[in-house]
N, C-alpha and C positions, 0 to 999 in steps of 0.2 A: 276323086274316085271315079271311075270309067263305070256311066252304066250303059246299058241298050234299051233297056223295058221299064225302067223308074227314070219319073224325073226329084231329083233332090235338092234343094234348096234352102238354108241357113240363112235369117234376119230375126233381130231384135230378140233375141232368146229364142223363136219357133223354129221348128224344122218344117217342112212342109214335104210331105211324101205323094208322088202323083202315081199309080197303078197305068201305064202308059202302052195299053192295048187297047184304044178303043174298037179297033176294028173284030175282035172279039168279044167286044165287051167285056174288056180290060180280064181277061179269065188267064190264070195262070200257070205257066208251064215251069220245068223246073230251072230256067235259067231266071227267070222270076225270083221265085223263091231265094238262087243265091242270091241274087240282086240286092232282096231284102234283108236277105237276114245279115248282110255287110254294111248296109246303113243302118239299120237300128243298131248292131255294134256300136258305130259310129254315134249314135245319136246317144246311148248308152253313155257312153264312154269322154262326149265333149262338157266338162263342166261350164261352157256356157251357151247349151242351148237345154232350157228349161222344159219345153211340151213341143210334142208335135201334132201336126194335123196330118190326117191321111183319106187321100179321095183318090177317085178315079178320073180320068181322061176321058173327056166328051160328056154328052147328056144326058145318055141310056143308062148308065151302066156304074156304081158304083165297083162292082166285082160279081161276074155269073162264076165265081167259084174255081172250080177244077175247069182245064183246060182239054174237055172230054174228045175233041178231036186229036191230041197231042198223044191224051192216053192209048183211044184207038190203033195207032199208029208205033208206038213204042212203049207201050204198056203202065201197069203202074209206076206212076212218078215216084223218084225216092226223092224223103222230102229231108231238109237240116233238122236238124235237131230240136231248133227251136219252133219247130211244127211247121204247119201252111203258113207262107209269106212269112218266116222266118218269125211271127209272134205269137200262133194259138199256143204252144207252151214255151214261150217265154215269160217265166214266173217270175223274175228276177227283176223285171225293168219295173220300176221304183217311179220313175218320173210319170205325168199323166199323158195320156195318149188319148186323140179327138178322133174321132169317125167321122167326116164330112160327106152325106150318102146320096149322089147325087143321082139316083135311079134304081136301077134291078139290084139287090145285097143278095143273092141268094146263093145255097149251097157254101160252101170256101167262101164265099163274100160276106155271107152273114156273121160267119162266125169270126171271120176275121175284124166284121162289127162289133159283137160279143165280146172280141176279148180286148177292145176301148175301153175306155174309162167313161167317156161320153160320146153319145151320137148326136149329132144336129144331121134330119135329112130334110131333103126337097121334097115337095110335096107330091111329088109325083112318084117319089120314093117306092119301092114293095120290098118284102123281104119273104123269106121262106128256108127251108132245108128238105130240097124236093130230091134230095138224094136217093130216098128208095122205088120212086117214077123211075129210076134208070140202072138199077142194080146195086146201088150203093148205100151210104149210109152216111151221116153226120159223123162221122168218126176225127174231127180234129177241134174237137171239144165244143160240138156243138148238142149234142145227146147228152154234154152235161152242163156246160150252161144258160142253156135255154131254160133249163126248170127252174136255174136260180134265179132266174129273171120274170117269170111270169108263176102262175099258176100252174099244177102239174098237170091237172085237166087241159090247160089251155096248150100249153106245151107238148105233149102227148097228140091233142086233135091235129098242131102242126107237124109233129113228125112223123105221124102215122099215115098221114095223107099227101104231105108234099105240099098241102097248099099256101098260095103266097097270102100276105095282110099288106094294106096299104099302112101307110105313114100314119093317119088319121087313130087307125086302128094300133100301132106300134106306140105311138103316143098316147094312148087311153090306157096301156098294158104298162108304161113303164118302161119301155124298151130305150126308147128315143128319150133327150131330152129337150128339142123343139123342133118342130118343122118351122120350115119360112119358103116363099117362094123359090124358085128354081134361081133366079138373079141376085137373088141375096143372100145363096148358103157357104159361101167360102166369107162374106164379110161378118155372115154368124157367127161359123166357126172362129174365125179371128177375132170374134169379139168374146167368145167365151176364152179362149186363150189367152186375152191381154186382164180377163179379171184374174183368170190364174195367177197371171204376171205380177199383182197387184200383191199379192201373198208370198211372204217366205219360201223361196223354193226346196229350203228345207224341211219345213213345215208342211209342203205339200207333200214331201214325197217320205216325209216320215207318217203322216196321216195315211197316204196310202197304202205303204209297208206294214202299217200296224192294223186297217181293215182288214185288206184281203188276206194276212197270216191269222187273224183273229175270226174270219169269216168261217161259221157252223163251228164254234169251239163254246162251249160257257163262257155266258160274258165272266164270269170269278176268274177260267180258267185264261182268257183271251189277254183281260186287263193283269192279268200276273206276267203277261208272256215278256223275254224278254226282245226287243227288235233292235237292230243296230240302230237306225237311221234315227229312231227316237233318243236314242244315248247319244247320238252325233249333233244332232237339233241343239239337245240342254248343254253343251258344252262351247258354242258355236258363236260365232261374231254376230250372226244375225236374233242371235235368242236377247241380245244387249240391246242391238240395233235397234229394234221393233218398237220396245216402252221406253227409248231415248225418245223416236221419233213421236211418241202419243204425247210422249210429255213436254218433247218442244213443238208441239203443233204444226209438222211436218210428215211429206212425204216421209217413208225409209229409203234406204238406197241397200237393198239385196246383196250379198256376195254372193252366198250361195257357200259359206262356210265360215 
């Protein structure tokens, strides 16, 4: 795959996605965007890469968002389908996706945060949706799930104001799920991905298929629903695989169907 602005990379079931503007502070324009939304296709689509990690190039900057000199200059960007960077409405991808945040998340960056599965950032981390500082607004699903994530109060005081929170703070709220040094947040992130690795990748991503379809539904109505990936799981090599392996006292060994 030919990119310019992502770097891509595939080992041991990870994808590893790099945002590859540091000299912007990785902020993206729309050749970006297609960029994206052609690997996560891809990452979609290969059944043996299980999770991916997605971070930004260099130390500043895990993504400052919109690419607002870009806009200037040739107006609003039209984005894929599949939203900013090709994932804020990519509802569809099943597998778990890591946020690795290695600086400024804000505007596009944040949400592009949001819509992870998990964030591990540096501690020097900040986030925010300072979109209406400049005429805009959180509109690539960040006005709606920031409030699933936090408090509405708290959620509200950050989009009405624009202001950033550090990592400290992102972790107090729920947002994050670990800071660690600035030198050791790509080997966090890789560590949270190889416990993944540890688990049925069916079972992950029927797990997660049946959350976020089940998320704000009654639990009666949620646990009736029905989801493929769960009907694919109970039928599956790996649904035998699993209590073979407990019961001869061994690893499992994954297909992934």
């Amino acid at each position: 795959m030919e990119l310019e602005f992502i770097k891509y990379e595939k080992r041991d079931h990870i994808a590893f996605i790099t945002m590859n503007r540091p000299e912007v502070m990785n902020a993206l324009h729309p050749p970006c965007h297609e960029e994206l939304d052609r690997l996560f296709d891809d990452f979609a689509a290969d059944s043996d890469t299980w999770v991916a990690i997605l971070t930004g190039a260099g130390e500043k900057a895990f993504s400052a968002g919109n690419d607002l000199k870009w806009t200037t200059q040739h107006g609003v960007p039209t984005l894929p389908k599949t939203g900013f960077a090709g994932i804020t409405k990519r509802f569809d991808l099943d597998k778990p996706l890591i946020a690795a945040v290695n600086g400024f998340a804000l505007g596009g960056g944040f949400e592009i945060a949001l819509a992870c599965d998990l964030i591990v950032a540096a501690e020097h981390a900040r986030f925010g949706v300072p979109e209406p500082r400049v005429g805009l607004m959180a509109a690539a699903g960040g006005v709606h799930r920031l409030p699933r994530h936090v408090p509405l109060k708290v959620a509200m005081g950050m989009m009405l104001t624009g202001r950033h929170i550090t990592a400290a703070e992102a972790l107090r709220l729920g947002i994050v799920n670990e800071v660690v040094s600035a030198k050791d947040l790509m080997s966090a992130a890789e560590r949270w991905a190889r416990e993944i690795l540890e688990c049925s990748p069916l079972s992950v991503q029927a797990s997660k298929q049946a959350a976020l379809q089940g998320l704000g539904r009654p639990v009666t109505e949620a646990m009736a629903g029905q989801y493929p990936l769960v009907q694919k799981l109970f039928t599956s090599e790996d649904v035998i695989e699993g209590p073979r392996a407990f019961a001869e006292k061994r690893k499992p060994v994954w297909r992934g169907r």
